[in-house]
C-alpha positions as MATLAB code, in Angstrom:
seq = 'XXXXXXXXXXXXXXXXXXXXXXXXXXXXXXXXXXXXXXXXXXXXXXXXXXXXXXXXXXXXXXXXXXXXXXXXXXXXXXXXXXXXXXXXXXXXXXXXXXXXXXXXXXXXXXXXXXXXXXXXXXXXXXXXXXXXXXXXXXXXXXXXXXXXXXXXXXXXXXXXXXXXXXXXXXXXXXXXXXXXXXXXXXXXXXXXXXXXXXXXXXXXXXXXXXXXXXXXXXXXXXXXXXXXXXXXXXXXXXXXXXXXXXXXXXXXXXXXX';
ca = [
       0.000    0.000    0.000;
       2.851    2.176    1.029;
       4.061    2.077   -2.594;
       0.803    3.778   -4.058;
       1.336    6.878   -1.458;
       4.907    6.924   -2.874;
       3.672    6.745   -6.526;
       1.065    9.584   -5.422;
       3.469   12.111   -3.905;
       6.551   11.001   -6.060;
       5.327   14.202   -8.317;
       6.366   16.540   -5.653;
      10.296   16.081   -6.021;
      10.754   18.013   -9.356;
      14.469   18.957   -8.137;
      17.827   19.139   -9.465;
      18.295   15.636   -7.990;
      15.508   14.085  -10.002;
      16.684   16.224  -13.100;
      19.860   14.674  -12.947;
      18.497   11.211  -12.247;
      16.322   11.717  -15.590;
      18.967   12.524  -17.784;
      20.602    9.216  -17.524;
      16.782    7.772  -18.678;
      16.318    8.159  -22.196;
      12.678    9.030  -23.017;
      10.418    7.221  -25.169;
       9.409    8.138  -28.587;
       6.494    8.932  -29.244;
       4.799    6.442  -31.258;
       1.691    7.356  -32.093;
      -0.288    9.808  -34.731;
      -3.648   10.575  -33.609;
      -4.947   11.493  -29.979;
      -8.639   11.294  -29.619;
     -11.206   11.347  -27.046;
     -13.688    8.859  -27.414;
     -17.312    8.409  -25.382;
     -19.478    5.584  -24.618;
     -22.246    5.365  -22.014;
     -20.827    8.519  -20.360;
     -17.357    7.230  -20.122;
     -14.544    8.621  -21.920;
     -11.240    7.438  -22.873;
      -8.026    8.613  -24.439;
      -6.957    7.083  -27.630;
      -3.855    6.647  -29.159;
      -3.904    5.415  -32.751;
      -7.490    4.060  -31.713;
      -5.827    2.769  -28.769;
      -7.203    3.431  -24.716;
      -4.147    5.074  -23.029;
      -3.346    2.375  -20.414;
      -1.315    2.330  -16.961;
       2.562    0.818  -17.568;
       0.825   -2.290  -15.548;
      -1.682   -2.744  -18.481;
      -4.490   -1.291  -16.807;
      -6.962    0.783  -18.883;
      -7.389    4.260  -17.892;
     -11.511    5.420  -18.524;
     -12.951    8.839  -17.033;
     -16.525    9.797  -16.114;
     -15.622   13.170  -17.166;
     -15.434   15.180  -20.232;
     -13.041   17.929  -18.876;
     -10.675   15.084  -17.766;
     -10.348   13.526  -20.276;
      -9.425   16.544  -22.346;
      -7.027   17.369  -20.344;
      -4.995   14.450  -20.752;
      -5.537   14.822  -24.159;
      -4.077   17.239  -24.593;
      -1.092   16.223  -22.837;
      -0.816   13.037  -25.162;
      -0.876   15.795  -28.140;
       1.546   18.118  -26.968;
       4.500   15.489  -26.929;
       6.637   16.091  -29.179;
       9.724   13.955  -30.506;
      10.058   12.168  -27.064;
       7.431   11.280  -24.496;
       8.114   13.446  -21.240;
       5.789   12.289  -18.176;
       7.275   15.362  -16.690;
       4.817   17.544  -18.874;
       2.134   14.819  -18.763;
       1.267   16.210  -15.002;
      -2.915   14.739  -15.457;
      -2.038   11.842  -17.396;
       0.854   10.956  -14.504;
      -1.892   11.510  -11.768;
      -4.664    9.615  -13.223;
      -2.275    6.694  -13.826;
      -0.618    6.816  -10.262;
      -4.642    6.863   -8.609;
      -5.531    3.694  -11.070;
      -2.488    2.090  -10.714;
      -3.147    2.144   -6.873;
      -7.144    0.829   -7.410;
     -10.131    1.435   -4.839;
      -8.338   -0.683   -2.288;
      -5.543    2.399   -1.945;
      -8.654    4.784   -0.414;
      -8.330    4.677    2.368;
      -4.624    4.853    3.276;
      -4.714    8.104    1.120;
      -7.560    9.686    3.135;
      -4.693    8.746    6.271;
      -2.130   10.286    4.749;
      -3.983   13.423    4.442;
      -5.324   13.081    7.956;
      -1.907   12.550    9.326;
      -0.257   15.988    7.766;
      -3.172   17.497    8.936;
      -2.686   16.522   12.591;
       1.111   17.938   12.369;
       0.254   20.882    9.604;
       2.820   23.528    8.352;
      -0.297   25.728    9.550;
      -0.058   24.888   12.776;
       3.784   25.414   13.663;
       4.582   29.068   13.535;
       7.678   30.967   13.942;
       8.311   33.330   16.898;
      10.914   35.542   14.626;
      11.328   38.008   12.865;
       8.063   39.756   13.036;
       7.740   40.167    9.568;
       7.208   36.528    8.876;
       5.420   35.921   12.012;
       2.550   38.755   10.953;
       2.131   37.032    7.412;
       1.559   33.585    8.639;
      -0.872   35.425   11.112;
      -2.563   37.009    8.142;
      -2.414   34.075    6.186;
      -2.801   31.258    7.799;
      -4.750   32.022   10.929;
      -8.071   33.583    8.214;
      -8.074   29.697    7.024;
      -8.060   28.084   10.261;
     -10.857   30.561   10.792;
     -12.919   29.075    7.515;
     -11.983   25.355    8.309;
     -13.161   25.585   12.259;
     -16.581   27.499   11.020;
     -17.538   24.698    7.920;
     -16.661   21.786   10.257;
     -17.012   23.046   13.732;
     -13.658   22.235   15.499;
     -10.703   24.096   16.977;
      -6.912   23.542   16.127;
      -4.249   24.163   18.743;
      -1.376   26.000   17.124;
       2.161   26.472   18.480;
       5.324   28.175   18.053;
       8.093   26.451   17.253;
       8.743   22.932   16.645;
       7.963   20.996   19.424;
       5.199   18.552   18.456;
       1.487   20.188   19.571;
      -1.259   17.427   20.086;
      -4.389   18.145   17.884;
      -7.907   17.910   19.483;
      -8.726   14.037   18.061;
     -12.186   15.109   17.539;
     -11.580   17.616   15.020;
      -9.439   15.025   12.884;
     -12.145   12.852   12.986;
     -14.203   15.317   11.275;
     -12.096   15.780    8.653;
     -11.385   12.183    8.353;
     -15.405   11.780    8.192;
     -15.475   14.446    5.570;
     -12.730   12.581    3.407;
     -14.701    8.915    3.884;
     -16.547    9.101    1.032;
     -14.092   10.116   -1.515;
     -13.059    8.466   -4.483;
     -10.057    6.708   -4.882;
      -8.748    9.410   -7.424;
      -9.586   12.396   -6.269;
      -8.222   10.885   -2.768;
      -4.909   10.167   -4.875;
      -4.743   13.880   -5.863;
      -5.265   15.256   -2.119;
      -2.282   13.065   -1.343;
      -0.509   14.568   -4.114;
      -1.664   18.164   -3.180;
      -1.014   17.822    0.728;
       2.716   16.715   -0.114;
       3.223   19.386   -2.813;
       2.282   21.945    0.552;
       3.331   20.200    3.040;
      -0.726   20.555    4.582;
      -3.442   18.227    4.530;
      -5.490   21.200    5.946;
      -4.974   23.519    2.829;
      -5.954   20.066    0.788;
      -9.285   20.230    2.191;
      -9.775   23.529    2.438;
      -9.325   24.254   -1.146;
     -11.381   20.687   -1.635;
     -14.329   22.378    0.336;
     -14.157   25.529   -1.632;
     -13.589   27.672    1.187;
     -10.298   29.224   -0.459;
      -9.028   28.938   -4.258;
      -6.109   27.509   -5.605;
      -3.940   30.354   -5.630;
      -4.454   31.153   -1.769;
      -3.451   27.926   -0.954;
       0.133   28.301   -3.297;
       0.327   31.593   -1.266;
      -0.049   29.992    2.342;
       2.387   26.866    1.080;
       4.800   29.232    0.254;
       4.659   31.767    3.299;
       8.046   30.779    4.674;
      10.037   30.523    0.978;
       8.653   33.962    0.055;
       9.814   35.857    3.348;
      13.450   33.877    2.071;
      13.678   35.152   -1.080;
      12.839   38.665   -0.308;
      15.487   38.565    1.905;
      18.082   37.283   -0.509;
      16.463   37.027   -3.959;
      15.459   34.126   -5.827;
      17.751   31.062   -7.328;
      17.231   29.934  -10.640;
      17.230   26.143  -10.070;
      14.339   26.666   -7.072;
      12.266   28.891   -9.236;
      12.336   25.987  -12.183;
      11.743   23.870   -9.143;
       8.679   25.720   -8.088;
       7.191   26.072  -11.521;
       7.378   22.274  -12.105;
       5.437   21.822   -8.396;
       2.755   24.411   -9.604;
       1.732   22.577  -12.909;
       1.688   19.305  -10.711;
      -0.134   21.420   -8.098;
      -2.971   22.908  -10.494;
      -3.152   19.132  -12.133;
      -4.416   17.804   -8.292;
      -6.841   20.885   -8.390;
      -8.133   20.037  -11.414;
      -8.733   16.487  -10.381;
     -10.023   17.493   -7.132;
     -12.591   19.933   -8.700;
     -13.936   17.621  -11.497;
     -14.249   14.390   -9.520;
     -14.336   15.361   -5.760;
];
């Protein structure tokens, strides 16, 4: 099981260590023509050369939705010479949450549960006062919007000494998470490691902040860092490649959660 919530979060670590690790992988060609999207009964699939995309295991990957599946058609049509799963952010995620199967559910509602009882919005730092007022800003008006939907309190701390969470408020967000499909479930894993919060996950899941506010909170701690000493080239690529992975788990989230 451990190995799907790998898979899942794998997507997070677009460093210069995995950039360096990929250049000693030679791509695939691509090897097909055509990229279609074809419906039947309300299920759609990717084709390639009249072909259903499939997993690497073989397993056929099928969509309820039309936006979806345009999405990852689009993907499939954009490669050029070589296939780069690295641009293929939808198409990766849909494979990773198939791959993994119904049975992975509920391991990946855990693994958002347990970032969310340890949350980057719950440890703050007591210095310097400039950071410490934007996490306040920040962070403190979602805790506000998460213990009003769900009705619960969250204990945060300064520092990083560990802070117990009330258990009843986790299992209210576990209870809100029971239901949820294996996929979507695969791309709040994804999202929750890609901020380092299972709380922003379900915020942004429970529309009670957008996408962007929830890059913005992630990113509280980097920002202050580069203001103070400017931005390096290899982080920003770094970033960019977590934001396209980041929007692809929104995406998912939106259309199937």
């Amino acid at each position: 099981m451990r190995e799907f919530l790998e898979d899942a979060l794998r997507h997070q670590d677009a460093g210069a260590g995995r950039q360096q690790r990929d250049r000693l992988v030679e791509l695939p060609k691509r090897f097909y023509d055509s990229v279609e999207v074809k419906e039947e009964n309300g299920v759609y699939t990717v084709t390639l050369n009249n072909r259903v995309t499939k997993t690497p295991t073989g397993r056929s990957i099928t969509t309820t939705n039309a936006d979806l599946a345009s999405y990852m058609r689009h993907e499939w049509a954009a490669q050029g010479e070589f296939i780069d799963p690295d641009t293929m952010p939808h198409v990766k995620l849909i494979n990773s949450a198939v791959e993994g199967g119904e049975e992975a559910q509920p391991a990946l509602v855990e693994e958002v549960i347990k970032y969310a009882s340890n949350d980057l919005l719950l440890y703050r730092a007591d210095y310097p006062r400039e950071l410490v007022q934007r996490q306040e800003q920040v962070w403190d008006d979602i805790l506000v919007k998460l213990a009003r939907h769900f009705s619960v309190s969250f204990q945060p701390t300064v520092g990083i000494i560990h802070q117990e969470q009330p258990p009843e408020m986790l299992a209210k967000l576990k209870a809100s998470l029971a239901a949820l499909h294996h996929i979507p479930a695969t791309a709040m894993v994804s999202l929750t490691g890609l901020t380092g919060s299972g709380l922003l996950a379900i915020a942004l899941r429970e529309n009670l902040i957008d996408r962007d506010t929830a890059w913005t909170a992630a990113h509280i701690d980097e920002d202050y860092q580069i203001s103070l000493w400017g931005e390096d080239f290899e982080a920003s690529e770094r970033r960019k490649q977590r934001r396209t992975e980041f929007d692809a788990a929104a995406n998912v989230i939106k259309l199937l959660a």
